[in-house]
N, C-alpha and C positions, 0 to 999 in steps of 0.2 A: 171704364175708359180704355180705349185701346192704345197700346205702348207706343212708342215711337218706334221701336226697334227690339228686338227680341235680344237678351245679353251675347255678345259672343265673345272672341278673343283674336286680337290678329298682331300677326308675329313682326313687327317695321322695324325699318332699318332707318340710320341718322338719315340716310339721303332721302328715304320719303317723306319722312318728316317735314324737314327743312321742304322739300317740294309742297307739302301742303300748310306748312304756312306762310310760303311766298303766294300759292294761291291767294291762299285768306286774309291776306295782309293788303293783295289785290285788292280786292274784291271790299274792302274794308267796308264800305257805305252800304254797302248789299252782299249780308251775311249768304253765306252757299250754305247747302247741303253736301259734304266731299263724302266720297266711294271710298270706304274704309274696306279693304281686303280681309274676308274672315278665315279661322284655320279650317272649315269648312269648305273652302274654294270661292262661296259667291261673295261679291262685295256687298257692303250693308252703307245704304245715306246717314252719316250722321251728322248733328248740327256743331259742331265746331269750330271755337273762337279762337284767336289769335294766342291768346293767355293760356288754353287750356293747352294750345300745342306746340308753345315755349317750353310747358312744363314737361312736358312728355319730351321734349328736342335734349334738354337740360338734362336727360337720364340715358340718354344716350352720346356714344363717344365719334367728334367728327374725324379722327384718324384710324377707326375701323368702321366707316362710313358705309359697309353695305354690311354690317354682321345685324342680324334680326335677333330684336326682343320683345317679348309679350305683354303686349297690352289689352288689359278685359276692360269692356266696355257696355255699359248697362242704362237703362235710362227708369229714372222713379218719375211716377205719376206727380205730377202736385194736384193742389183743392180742384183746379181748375182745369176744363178739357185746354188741350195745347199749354197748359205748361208742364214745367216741371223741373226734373234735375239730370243732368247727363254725369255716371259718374266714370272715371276713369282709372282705373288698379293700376299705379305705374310698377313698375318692373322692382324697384327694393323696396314695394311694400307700401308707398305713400298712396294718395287719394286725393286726387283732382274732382271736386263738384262743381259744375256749373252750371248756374240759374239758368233755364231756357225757355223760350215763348217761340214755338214754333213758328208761326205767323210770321215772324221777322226773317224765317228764310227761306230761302228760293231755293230750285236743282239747280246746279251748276250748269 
């Protein structure tokens, strides 16, 4: 099965955060795929949901609102083409999974 996305790591700050899940919060009825900036330069579509980027927002500080931290981001196959697991390494070490069925989203 082909991955959804290859793992990479991208360095966000509170503000973009907060920017992409006012996107997603949008958008709520019709999941996106949001352009996650890699430390590589290009950006990567990943599927991401409101809860997965609370958690990520929640590890970051909104009165150093532009300082950048590292979040790795990897996607596991499950049984079945298009699903799977989208996992996310937050910055002190925890670990955001979330269940995903591609088919439920669209490019932005």
């Amino acid at each position: 099965m082909a991955q959804a996305f290859e793992p990479f790591v991208s360095q966000l700050s509170w503000q973009q955060v907060s920017l992409l899940l006012d996107t997603v919060q949008y958008f709520e009825e019709a999941p996106k795929w949001l352009s996650i900036p890699s430390e590589q330069g290009a950006s990567v579509p990943v599927p991401l949901t409101a809860d997965t980027l609370r958690a990520m927002l929640s590890r970051l500080q909104e009165d150093d609102a532009h300082a950048r931290v590292p979040f790795s981001l990897m996607w596991e196959d499950g049984a079945e083409e298009g699903i799977g697991v989208l996992v996310v390494h937050l910055p002190d070490g925890d670990t955001v999974r979330q269940e995903t069925i591609l088919s439920q989203f669209s490019p932005v």
